[in-house]
N, C-alpha and C positions, 0 to 999 in steps of 0.2 A: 840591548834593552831599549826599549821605547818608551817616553812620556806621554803620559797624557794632555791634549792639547786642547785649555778651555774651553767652551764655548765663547763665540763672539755674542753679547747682546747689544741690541739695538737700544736707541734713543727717541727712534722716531717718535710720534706721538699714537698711538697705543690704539688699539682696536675694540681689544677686551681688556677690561680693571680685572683682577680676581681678587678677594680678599680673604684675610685669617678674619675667623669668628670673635673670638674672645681675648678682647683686649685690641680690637682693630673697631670691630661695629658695635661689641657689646661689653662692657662692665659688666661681666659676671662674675668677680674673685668671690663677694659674697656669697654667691650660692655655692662657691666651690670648698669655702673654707667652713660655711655650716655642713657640707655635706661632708669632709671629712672628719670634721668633728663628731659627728655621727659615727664615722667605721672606728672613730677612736674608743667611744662609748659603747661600740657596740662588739668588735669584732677585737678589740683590747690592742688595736696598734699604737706604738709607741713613739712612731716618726712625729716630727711636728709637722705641722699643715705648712712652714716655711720651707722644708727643706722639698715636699710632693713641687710646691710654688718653682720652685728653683726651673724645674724640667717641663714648665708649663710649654705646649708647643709640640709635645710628641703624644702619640697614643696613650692612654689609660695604663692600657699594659706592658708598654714600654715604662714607663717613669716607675710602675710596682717594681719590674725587672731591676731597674736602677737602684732603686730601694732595699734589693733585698728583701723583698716581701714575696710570702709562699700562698699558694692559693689563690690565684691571680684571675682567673675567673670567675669565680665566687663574689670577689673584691671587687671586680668592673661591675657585677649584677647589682652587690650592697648597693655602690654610689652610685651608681643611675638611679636605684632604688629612693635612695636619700636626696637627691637633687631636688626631684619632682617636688617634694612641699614649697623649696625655697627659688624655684624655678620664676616666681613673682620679683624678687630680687636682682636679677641681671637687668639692666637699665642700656638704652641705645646712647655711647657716647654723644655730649653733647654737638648736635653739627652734623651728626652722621648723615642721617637720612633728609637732611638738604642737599648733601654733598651728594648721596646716592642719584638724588633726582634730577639733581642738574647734568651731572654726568652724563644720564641717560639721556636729556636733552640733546648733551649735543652729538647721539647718536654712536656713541660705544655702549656695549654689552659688558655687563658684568658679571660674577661668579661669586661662590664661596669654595673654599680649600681650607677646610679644618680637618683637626684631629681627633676633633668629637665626633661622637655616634651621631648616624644619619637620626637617631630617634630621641635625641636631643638635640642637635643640629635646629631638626626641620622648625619644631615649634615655636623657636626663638626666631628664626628666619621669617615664618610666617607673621609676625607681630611688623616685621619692613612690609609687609604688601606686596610680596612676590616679585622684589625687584631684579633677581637672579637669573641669568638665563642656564645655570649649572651649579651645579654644588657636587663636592668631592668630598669622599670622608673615605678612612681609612678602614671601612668594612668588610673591605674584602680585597686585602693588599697589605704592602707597607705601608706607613707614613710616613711624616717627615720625620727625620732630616734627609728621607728617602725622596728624589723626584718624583715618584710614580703619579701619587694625587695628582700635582700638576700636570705632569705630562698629561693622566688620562683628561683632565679636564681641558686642554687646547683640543684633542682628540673631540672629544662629544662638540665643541662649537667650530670644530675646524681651522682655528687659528693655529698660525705661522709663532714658534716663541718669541720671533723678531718681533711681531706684533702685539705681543702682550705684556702685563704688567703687573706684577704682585706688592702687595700691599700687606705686610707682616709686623712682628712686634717683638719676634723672640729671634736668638740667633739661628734657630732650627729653621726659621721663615727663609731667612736670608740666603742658609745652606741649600736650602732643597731649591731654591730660586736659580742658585747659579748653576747645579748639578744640570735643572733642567733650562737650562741654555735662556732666562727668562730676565726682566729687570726686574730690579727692586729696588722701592722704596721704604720707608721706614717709618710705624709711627708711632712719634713721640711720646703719643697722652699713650701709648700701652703697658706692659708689664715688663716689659725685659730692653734691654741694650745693645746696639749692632752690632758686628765686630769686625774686625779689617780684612779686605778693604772696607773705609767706612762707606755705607751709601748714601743717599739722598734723606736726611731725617726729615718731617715734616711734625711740625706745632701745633698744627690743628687740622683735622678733616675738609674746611675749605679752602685750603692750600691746593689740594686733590683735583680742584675747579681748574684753578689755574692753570696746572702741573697738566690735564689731557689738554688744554688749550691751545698751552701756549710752548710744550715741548718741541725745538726747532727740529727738522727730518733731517737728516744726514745724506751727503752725494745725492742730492736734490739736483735736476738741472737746473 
């Protein structure tokens, strides 16, 4: 029998940033907890909006699956359905979109890798001003804690995973990070907790500045 033998990830300093959506660029719990609220009022589920909370990180219909809840297509249409009023409510952490911009300054390319629909994704994305050079959603694939998203998103920019650098909030961020051979970071202001090994947390979005700056390369001559 044979193990399986990690991947090595690099340290170098990074090529492409990728990031998770919600709870890395965006506060959006509020629209996710009026929009449950809503399937609770409306389709009589009984979960509370803390325990959906718990699994934030993977597909819609993965976290129903976890739930125990039936009718699971229906359920992704309701709360897309119910999002949209409170879709005004997600708010750009504060720092993000300084931190987006100077990044891009100094000439890395960045990404989104979420587990939300490309048709909620995009509109929220569109409010940064198109700072993306890719975006990955789980529309036609696995998601996380699956690597595929990521993978396929080095894939569309051609990036090496030595070269790249995910930027997550849930342990599902972390897993799919390392599956696909990629670094991660961690961040703080989001909704969930690393888990071990620990990696890099960061306290605010312009730490981010820093962190592509000033990360030393490794077996440098």
């Amino acid at each position: 029998m044979t193990s399986e033998c990690p991947p090595t990830v690099s340290e170098s300093v990074p090529e492409l940033v990728l990031f998770d959506l919600d709870g890395v660029l965006f506060d959006s719990m509020p629209v996710m907890r009026s929009a449950w609220e809503v399937l609770e009022a409306e389709r009589g589920i009984r979960v509370p909006f803390e325990a959906y909370a718990e699994h934030l990180g993977r597909p819609f219909a993965d976290i129903m699956t976890l739930l125990g809840l039936d009718g699971i297509e229906g359920l992704a249409e309701a709360y897309a359905a119910a999002s949209v009023p409170f879709a005004h409510l997600a708010r750009p952490f504060p720092g993000v979109e300084e931190a987006l911009r100077e990044i891009l300054a100094t000439g890395r390319r960045l990404g989104v890798v979420t587990s939300k629909s490309s048709a909620r994704a995009v509109p929220m994305l569109n409010r940064l001003r198109s700072l993306f050079s890719v975006l990955r959603t789980p529309d036609h694939g696995r998601g996380k804690p699956c690597p595929d998203t990521l993978l396929l998103a080095l894939v569309d920019t051609r990036t090496d995973p030595a070269k790249a650098l995910y930027v997550g909030d849930m342990a599902v961020d972390q897993e799919a990070a390392r599956r696909a051979g990629v670094r991660y970071v961690h961040a703080g202001w989001g909704y969930g907790s690393p888990t071990k090994p620990l990696p890099l947390v960061l306290s605010e979005p312009a730490e981010l500045i820093r962190l592509v700056r000033e990360t030393p390369e490794k077996g440098s001559a």
